[in-house]
N, C-alpha and C positions, 0 to 999 in steps of 0.2 A: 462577487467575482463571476464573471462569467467564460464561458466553454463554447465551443465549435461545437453546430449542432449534433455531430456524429457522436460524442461521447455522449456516456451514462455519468450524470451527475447525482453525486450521493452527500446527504449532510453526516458529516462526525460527530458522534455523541458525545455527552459528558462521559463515558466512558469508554473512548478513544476508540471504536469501531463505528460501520458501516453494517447495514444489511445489506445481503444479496442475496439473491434468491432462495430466501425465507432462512439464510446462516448469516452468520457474525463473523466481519472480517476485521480483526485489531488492524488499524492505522498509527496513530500515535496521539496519547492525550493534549499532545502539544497544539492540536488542530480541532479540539474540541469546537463542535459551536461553528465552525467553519463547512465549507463546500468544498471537496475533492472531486479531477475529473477522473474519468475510465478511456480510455479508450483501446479499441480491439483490437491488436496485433497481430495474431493468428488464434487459432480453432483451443477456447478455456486460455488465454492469455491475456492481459489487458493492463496495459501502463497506466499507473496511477501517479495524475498531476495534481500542485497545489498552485492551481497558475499557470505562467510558464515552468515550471520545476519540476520536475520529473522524479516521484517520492522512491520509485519501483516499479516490481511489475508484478501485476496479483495471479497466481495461479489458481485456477477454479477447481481442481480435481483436489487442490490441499488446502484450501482456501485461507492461502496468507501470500503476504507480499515478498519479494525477495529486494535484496537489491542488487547493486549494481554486479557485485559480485556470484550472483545466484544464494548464496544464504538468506537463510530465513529465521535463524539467531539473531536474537537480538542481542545489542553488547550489554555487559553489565553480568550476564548468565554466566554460572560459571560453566559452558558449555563455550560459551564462544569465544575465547581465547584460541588466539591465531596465530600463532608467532609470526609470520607472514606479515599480518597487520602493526607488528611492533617499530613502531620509528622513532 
């Protein structure tokens, strides 16, 4: 897979993160083994692509991804039940 030269490409481990500046960002174990792009949006910000696909956007001051919604729960916790999300 390849990236436009402006991003930061990082490979995903066998255990579903990325280093970044000498920390551990979980991604998803589903992209094990694979290449994710970065790129920089504003100042500690940076959208993480698998491609064209747009996975989130990594904040650096908490160093995990949100998505589209701004959370950073993941589903399945019992923390992130939404009723919002209920369809």
């Amino acid at each position: 897979m390849e990236y436009p030269g402006h991003f930061e490409v990082r490979l995903v481990s066998r255990n579903s993160g990325i280093r970044w500046k000498k920390h551990w960002v979980c991604v998803t174990h589903t992209l094990a083994g694979e290449y994710v792009g970065l790129e920089e949006v504003d100042d500690g910000f940076w959208d993480v692509y698998f491609g064209p696909v747009k996975l989130g956007r990594m904040n650096e001051r908490i160093l995990r991804i949100e998505d589209h919604k701004g959370r950073t729960v993941r589903r399945g916790s019992p923390t992130a039940a939404d009723p919002a999300d209920a369809v």
